[in-house]
C-alpha positions in Angstrom: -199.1 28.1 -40.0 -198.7 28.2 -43.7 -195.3 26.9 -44.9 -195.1 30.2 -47.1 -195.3 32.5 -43.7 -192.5 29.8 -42.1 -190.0 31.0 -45.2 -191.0 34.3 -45.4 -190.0 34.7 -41.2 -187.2 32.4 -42.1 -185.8 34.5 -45.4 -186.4 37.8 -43.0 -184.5 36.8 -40.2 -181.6 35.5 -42.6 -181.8 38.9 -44.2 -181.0 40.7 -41.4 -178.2 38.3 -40.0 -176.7 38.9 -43.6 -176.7 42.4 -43.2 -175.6 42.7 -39.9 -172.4 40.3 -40.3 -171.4 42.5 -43.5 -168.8 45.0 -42.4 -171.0 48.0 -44.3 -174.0 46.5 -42.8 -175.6 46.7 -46.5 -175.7 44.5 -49.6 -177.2 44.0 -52.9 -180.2 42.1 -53.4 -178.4 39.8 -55.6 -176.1 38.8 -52.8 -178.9 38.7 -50.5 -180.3 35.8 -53.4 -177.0 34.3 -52.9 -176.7 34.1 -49.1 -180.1 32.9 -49.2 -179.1 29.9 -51.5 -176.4 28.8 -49.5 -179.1 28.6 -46.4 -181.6 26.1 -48.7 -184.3 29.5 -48.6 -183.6 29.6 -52.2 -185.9 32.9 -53.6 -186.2 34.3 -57.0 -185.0 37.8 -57.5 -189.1 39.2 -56.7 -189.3 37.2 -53.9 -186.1 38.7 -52.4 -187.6 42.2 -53.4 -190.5 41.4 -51.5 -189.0 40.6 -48.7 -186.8 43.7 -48.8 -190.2 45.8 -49.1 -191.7 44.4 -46.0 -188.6 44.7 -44.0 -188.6 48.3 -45.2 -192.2 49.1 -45.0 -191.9 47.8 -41.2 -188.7 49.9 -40.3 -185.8 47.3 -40.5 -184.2 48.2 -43.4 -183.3 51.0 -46.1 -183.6 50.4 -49.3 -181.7 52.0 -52.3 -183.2 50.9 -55.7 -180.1 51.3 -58.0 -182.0 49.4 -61.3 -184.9 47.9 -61.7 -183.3 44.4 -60.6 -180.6 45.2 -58.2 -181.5 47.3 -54.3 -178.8 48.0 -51.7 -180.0 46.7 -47.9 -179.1 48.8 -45.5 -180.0 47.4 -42.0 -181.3 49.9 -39.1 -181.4 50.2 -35.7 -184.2 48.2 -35.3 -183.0 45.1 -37.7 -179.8 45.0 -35.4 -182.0 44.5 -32.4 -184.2 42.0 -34.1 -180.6 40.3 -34.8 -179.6 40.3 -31.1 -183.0 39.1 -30.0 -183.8 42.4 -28.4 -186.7 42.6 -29.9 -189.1 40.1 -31.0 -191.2 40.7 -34.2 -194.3 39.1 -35.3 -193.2 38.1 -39.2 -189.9 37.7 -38.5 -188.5 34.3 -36.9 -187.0 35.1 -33.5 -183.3 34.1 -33.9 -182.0 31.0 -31.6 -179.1 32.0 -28.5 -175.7 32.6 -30.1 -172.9 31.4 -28.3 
């Protein structure tokens, strides 16, 4: 497996924690970048925006473009159960037990 595909399932899954530990469930990409930062998966600003797409192309998030360099995350259904590990997702890392 390409190390490119390991960050990308990696940034995805971090994504989605973020989103779901956020009391609106929703943040900006730039805070996304930030989060992501703190977790060593540092990403430029596209790279964040691509990973938004794909988790909205594949049903795990709703995006809200509010300029051309800043989206609100919204997490669905679905992302929630990726989260708890009800689901498993090819493209996604599968998250580890929480206790």
């Amino acid at each position: 497996m390409a190390i490119n595909q390991i960050k990308s399932e990696h940034v995805r899954l971090s994504i989605l924690i973020a989103l779901s530990e956020d009391a609106g469930y929703q943040l900006n990409s730039s805070m996304i970048g930030d989060i992501l930062k703190h977790y060593h998966l540092k990403s430029s600003r596209d790279e964040v925006h691509t990973e938004l797409a794909w988790l909205e192309r594949n049903g795990y998030v709703k995006l809200e473009k509010l300029s051309a360099n800043t989206w609100l995350a919204t997490i669905s259904q679905s992302g929630v159960d990726v989260v708890e590990g009800s689901i498993v997702v090819p493209g996604i890392k599968r998250p580890s037990p929480r206790s």
